[in-house]
Biopython code that builds the backbone (N, CA, C, O; Angstrom):
import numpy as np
from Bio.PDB.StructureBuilder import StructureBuilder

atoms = [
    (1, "UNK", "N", (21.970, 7.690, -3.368)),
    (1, "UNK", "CA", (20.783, 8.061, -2.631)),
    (1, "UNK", "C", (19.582, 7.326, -3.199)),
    (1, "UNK", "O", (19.317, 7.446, -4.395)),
    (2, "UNK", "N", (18.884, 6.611, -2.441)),
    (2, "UNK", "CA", (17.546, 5.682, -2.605)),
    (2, "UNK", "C", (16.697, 7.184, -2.800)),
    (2, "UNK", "O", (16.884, 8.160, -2.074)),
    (3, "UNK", "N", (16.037, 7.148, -3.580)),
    (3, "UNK", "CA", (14.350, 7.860, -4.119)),
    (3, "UNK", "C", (13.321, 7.069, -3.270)),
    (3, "UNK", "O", (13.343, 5.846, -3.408)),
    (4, "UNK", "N", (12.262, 7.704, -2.253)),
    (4, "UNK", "CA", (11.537, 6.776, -1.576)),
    (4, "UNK", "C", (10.115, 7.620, -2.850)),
    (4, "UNK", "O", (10.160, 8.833, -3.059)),
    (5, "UNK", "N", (9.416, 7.050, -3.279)),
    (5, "UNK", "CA", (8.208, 8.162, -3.963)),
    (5, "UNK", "C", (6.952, 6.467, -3.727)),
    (5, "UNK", "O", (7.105, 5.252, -3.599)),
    (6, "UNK", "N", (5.682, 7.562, -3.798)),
    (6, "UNK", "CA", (4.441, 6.173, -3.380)),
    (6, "UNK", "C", (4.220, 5.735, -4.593)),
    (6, "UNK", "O", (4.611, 6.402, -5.551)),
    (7, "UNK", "N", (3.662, 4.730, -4.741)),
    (7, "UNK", "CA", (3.012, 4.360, -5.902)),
    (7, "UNK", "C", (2.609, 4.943, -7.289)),
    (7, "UNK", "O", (3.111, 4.554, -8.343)),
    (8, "UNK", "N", (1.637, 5.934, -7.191)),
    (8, "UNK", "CA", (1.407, 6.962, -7.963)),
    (8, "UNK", "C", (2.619, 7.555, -8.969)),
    (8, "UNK", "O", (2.722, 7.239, -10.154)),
    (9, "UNK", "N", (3.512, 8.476, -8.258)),
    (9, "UNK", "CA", (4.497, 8.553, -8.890)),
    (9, "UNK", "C", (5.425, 7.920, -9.292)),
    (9, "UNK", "O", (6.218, 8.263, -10.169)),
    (10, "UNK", "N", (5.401, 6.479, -8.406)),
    (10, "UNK", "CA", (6.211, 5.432, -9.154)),
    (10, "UNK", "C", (5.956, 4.931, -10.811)),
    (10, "UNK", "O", (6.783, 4.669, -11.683)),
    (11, "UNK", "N", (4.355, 4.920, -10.841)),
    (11, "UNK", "CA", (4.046, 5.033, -12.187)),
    (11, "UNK", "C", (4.257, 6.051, -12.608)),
    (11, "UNK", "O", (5.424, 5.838, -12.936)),
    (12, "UNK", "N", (4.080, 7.057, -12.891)),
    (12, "UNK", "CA", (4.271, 8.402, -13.637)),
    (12, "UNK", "C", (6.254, 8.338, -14.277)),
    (12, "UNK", "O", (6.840, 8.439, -15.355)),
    (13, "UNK", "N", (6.602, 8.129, -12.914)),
    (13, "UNK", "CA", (8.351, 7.574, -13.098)),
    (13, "UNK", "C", (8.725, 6.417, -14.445)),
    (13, "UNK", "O", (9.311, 6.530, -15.522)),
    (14, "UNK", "N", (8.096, 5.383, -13.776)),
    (14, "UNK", "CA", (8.290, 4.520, -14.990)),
    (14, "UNK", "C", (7.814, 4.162, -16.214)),
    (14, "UNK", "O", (8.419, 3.362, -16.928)),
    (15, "UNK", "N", (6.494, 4.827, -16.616)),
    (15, "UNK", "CA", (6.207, 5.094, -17.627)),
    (15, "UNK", "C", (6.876, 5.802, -18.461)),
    (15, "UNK", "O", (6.994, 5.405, -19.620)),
    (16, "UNK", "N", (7.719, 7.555, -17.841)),
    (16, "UNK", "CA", (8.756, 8.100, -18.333)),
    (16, "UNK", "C", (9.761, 7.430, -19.001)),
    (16, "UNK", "O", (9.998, 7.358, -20.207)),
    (17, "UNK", "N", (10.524, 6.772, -17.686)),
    (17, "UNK", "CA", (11.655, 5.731, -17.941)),
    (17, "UNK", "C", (11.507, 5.235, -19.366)),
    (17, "UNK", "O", (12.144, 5.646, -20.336)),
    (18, "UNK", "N", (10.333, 4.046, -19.353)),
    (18, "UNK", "CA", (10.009, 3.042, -20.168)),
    (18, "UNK", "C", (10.125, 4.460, -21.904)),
    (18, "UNK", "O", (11.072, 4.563, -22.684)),
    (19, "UNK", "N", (9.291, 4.966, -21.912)),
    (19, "UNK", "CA", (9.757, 6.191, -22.972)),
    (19, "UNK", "C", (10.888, 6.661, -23.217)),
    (19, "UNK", "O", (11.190, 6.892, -24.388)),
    (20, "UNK", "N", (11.659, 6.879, -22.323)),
    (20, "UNK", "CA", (12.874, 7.294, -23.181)),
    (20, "UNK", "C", (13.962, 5.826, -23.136)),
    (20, "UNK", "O", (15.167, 5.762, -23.380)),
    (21, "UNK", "N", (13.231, 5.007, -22.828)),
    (21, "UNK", "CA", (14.302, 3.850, -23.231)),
    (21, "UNK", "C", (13.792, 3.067, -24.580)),
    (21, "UNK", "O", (14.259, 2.098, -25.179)),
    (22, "UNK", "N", (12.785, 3.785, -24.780)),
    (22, "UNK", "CA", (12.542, 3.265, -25.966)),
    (22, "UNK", "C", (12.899, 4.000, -27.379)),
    (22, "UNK", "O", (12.748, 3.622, -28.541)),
    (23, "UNK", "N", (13.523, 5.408, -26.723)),
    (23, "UNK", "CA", (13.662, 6.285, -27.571)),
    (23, "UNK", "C", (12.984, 7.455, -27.887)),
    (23, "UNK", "O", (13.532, 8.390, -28.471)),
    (24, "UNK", "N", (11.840, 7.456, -27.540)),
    (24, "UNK", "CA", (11.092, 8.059, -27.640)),
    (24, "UNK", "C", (10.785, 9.590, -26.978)),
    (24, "UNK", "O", (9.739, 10.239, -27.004)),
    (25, "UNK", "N", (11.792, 9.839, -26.516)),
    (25, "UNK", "CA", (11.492, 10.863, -25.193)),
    (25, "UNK", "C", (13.050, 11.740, -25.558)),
    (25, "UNK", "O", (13.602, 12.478, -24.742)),
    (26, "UNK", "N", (13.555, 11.461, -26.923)),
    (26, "UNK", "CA", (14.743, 12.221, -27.134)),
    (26, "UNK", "C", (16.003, 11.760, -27.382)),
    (26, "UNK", "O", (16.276, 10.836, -28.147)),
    (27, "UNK", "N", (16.964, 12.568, -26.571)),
    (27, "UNK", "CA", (18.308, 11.965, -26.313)),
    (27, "UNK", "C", (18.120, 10.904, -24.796)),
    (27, "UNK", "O", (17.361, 11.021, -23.834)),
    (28, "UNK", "N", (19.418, 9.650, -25.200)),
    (28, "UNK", "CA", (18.992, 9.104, -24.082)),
    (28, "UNK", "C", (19.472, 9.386, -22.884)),
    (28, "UNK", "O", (20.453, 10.128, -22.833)),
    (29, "UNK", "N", (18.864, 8.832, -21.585)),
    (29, "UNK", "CA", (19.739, 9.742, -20.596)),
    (29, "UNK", "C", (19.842, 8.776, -19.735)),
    (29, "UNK", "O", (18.972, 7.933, -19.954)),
    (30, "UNK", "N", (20.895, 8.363, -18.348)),
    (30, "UNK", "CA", (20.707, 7.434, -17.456)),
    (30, "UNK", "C", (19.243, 7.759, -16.789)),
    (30, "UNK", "O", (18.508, 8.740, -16.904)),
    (31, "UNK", "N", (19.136, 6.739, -16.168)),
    (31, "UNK", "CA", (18.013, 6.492, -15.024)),
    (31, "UNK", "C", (17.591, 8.026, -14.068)),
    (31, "UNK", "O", (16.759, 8.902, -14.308)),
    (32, "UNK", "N", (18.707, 7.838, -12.771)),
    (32, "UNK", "CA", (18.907, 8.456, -12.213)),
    (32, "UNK", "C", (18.604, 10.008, -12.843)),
    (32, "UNK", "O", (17.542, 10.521, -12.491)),
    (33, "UNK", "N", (19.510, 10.799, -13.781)),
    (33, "UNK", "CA", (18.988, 12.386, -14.214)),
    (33, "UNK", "C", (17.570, 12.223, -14.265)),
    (33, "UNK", "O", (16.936, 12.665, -13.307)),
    (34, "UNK", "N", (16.798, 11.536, -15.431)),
    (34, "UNK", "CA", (15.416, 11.646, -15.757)),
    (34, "UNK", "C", (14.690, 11.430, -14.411)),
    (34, "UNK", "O", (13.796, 12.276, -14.432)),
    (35, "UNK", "N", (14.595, 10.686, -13.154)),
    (35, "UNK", "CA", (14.003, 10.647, -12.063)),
    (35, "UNK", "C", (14.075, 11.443, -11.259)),
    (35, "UNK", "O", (13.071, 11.674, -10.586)),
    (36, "UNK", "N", (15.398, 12.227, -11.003)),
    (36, "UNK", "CA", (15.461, 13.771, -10.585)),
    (36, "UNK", "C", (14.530, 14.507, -11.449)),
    (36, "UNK", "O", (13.367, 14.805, -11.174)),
    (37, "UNK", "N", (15.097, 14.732, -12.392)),
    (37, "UNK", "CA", (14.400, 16.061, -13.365)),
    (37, "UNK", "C", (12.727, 15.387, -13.117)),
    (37, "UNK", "O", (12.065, 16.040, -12.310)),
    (38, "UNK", "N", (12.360, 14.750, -13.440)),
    (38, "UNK", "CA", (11.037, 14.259, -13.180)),
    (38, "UNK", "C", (10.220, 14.760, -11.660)),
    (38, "UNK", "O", (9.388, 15.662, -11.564)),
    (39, "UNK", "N", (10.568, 14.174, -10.923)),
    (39, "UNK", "CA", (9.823, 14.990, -9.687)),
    (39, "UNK", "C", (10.619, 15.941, -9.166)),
    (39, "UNK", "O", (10.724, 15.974, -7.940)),
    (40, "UNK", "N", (11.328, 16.889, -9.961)),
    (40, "UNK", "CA", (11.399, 18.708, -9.567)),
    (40, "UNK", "C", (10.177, 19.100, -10.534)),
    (40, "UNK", "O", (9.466, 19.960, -10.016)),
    (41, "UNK", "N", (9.828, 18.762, -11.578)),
    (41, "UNK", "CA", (9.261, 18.973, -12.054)),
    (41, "UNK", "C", (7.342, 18.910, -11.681)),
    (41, "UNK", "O", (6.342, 19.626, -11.740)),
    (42, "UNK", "N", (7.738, 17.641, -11.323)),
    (42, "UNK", "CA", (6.132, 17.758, -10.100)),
    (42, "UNK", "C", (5.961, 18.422, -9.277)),
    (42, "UNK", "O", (4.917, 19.008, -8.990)),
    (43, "UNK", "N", (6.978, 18.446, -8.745)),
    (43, "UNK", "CA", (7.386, 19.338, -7.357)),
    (43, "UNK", "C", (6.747, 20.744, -7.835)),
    (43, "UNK", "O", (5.655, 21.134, -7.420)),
    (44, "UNK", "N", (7.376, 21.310, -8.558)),
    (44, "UNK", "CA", (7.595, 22.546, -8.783)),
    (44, "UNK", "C", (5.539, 22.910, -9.550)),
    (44, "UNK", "O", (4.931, 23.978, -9.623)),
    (45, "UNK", "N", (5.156, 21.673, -9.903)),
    (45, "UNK", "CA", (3.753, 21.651, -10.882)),
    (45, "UNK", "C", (2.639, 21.515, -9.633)),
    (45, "UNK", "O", (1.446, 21.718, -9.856)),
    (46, "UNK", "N", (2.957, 21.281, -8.772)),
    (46, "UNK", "CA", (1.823, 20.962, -7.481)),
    (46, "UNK", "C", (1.516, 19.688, -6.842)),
    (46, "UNK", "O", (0.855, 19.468, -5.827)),
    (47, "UNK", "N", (2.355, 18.588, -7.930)),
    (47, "UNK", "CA", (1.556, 17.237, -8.320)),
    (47, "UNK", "C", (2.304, 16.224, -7.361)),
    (47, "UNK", "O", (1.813, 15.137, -7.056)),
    (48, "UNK", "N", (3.559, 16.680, -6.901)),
    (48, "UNK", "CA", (4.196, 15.717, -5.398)),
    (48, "UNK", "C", (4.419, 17.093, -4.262)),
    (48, "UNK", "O", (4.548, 18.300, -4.464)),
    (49, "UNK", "N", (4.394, 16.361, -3.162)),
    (49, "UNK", "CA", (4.894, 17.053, -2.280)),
    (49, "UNK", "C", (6.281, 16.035, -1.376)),
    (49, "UNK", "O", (6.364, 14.807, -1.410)),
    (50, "UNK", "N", (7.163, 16.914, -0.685)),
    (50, "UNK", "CA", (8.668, 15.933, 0.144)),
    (50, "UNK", "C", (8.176, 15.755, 1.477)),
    (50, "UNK", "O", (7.935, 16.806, 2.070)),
    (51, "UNK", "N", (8.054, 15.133, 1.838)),
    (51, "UNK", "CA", (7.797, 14.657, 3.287)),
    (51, "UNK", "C", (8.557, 13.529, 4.115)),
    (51, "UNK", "O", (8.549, 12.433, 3.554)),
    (52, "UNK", "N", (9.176, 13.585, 5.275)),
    (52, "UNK", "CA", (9.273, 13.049, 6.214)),
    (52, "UNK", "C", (8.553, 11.403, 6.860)),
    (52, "UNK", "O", (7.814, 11.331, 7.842)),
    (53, "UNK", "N", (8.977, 10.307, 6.074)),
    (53, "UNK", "CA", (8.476, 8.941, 6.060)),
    (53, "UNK", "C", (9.224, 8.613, 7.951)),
    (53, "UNK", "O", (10.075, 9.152, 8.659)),
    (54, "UNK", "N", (8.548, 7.775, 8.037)),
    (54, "UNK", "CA", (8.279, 7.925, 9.684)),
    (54, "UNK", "C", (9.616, 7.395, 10.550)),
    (54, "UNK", "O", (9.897, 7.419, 11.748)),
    (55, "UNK", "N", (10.374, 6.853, 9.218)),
    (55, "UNK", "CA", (12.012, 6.823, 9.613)),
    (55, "UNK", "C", (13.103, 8.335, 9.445)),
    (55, "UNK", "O", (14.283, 8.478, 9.126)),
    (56, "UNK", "N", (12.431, 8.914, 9.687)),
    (56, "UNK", "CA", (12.638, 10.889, 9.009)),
    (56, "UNK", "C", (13.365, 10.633, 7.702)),
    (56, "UNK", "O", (14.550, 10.954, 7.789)),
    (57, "UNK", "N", (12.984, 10.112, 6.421)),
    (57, "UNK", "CA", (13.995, 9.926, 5.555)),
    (57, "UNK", "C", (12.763, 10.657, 4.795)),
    (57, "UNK", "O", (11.543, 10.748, 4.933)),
    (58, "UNK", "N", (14.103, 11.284, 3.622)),
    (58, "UNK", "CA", (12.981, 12.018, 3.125)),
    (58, "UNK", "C", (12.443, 11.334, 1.632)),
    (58, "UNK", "O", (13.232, 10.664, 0.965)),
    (59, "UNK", "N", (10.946, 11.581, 1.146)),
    (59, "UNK", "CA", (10.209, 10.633, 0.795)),
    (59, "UNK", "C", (9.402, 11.666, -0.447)),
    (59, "UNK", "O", (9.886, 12.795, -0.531)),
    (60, "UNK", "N", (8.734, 11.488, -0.984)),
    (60, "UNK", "CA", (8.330, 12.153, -2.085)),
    (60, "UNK", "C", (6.581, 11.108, -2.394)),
    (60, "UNK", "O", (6.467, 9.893, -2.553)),
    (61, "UNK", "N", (5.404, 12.256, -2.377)),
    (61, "UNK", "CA", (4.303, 11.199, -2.934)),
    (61, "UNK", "C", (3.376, 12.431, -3.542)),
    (61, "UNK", "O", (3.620, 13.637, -3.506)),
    (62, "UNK", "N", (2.628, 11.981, -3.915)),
    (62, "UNK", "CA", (1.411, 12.648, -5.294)),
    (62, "UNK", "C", (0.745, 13.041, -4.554)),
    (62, "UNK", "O", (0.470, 12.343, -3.578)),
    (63, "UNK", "N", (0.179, 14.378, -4.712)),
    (63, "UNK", "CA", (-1.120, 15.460, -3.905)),
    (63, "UNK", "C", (-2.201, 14.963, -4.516)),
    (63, "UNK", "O", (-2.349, 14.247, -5.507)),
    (64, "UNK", "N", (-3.024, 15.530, -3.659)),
    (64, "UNK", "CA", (-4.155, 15.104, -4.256)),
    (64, "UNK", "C", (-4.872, 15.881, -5.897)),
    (64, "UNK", "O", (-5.735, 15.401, -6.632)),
    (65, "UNK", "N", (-4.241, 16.977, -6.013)),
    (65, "UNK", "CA", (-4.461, 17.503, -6.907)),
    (65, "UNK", "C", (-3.708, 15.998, -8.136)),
    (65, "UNK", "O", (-4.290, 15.672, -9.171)),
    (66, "UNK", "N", (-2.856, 15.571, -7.824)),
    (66, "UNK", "CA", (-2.473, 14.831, -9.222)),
    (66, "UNK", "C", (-3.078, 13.570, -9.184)),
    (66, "UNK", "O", (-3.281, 13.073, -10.292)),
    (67, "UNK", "N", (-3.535, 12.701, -7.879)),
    (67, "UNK", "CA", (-4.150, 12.076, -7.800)),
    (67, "UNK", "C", (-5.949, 12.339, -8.806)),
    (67, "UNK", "O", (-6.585, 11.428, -9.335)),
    (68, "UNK", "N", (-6.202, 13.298, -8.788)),
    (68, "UNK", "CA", (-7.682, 13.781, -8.982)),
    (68, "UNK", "C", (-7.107, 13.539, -10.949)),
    (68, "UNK", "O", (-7.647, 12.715, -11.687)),
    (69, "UNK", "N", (-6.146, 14.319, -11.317)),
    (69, "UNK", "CA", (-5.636, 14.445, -12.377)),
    (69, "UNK", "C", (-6.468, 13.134, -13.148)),
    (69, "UNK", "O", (-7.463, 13.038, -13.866)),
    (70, "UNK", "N", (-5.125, 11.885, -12.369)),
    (70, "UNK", "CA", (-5.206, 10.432, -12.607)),
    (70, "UNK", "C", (-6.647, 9.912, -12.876)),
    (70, "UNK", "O", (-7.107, 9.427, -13.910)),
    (71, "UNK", "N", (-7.186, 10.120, -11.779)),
    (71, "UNK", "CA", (-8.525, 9.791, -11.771)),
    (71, "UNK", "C", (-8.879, 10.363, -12.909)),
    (71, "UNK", "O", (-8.530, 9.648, -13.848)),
    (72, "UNK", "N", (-9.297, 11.115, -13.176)),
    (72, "UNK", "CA", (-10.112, 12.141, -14.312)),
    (72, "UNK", "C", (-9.836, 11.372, -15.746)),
    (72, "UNK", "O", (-10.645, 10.949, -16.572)),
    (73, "UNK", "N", (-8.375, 11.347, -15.736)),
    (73, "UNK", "CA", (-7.930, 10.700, -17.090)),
    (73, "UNK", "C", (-8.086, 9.036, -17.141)),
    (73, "UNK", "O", (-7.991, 8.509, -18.250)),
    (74, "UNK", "N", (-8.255, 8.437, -16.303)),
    (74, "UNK", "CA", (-8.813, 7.015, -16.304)),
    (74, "UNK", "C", (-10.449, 6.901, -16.490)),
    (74, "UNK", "O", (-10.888, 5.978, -17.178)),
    (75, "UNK", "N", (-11.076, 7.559, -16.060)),
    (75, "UNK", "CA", (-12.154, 7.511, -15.971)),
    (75, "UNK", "C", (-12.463, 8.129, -17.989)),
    (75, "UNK", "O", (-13.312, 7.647, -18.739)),
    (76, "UNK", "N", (-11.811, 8.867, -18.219)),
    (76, "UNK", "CA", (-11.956, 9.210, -19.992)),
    (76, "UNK", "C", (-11.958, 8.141, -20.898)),
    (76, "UNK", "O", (-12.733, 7.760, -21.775)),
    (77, "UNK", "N", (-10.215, 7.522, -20.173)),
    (77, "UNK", "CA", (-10.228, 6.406, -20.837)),
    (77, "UNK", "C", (-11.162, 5.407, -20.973)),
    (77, "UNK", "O", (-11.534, 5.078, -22.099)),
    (78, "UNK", "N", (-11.684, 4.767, -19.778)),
    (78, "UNK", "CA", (-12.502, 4.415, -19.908)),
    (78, "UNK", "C", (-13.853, 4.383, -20.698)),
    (78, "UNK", "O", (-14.357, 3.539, -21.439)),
    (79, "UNK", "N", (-14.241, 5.589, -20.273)),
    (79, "UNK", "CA", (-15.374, 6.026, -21.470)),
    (79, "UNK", "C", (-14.973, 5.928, -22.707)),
    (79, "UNK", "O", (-15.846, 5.231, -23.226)),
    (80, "UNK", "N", (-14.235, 6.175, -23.473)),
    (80, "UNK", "CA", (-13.520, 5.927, -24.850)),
    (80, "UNK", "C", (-13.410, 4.538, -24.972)),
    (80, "UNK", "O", (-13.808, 4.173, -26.078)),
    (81, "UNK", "N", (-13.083, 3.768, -24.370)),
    (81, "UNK", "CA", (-13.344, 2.321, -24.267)),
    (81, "UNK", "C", (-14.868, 1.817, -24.844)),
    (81, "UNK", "O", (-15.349, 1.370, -25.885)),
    (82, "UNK", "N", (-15.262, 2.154, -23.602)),
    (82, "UNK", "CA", (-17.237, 2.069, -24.191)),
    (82, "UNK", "C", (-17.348, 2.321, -25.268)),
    (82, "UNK", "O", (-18.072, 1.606, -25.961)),
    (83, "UNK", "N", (-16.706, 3.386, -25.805)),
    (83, "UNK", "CA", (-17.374, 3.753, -26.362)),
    (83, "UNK", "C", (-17.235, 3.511, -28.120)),
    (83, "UNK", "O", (-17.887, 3.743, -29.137)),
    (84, "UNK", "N", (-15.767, 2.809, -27.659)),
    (84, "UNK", "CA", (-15.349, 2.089, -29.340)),
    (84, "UNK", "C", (-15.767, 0.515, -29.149)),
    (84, "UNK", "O", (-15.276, -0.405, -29.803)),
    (85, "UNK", "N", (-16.523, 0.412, -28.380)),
    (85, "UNK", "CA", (-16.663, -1.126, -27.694)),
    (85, "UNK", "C", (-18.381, -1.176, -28.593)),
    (85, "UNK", "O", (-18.763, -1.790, -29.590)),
    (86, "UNK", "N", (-18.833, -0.539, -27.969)),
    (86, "UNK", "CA", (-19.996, -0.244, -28.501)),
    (86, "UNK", "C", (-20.656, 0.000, -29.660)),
    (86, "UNK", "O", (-21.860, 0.256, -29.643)),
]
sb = StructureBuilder()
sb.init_structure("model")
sb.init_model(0)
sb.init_chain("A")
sb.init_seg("    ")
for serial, (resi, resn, name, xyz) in enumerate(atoms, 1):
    if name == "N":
        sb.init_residue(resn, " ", resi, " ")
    sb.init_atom(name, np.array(xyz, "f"), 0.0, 1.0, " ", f" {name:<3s}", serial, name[0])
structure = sb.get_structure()
């Protein structure tokens, strides 16, 4: 089964990934489990919702609540930037 998810969570996904293939995230696990367990876990947090992509296949993308998240925490970063820049 293909995972259709937008952008957003595609990062959130592979940043995961990239962590536990580095070790870092535990025991290691294939691909596939950690990308399930990963967006039930959004799912279940507010942060994706499943929807119907216009071929009715079903599709997975980031609410706006996790979108806002993103934002919030880029925009920190940022400032922390400045602010060791400075």
């Amino acid at each position: 089964m293909k995972f259709r998810v937008d952008k957003v969570l595609q990062g959130l996904i592979d940043e995961t990934l990239d962590r536990d293939r580095l070790g870092r995230g535990g025991e290691m696990r294939g691909h596939k489990p950690i990308f399930v367990e990963l967006l039930s876990d959004l799912e279940i947090a507010g942060y994706a919702t499943r929807y119907l992509d216009l071929k009715g296949r079903i599709a997975w993308k980031a609410t706006p609540r996790l979108r806002d998240l993103m934002h919030d925490r880029w925009l920190d970063a940022v400032a922390d930037f400045d602010a060791d820049v400075a």
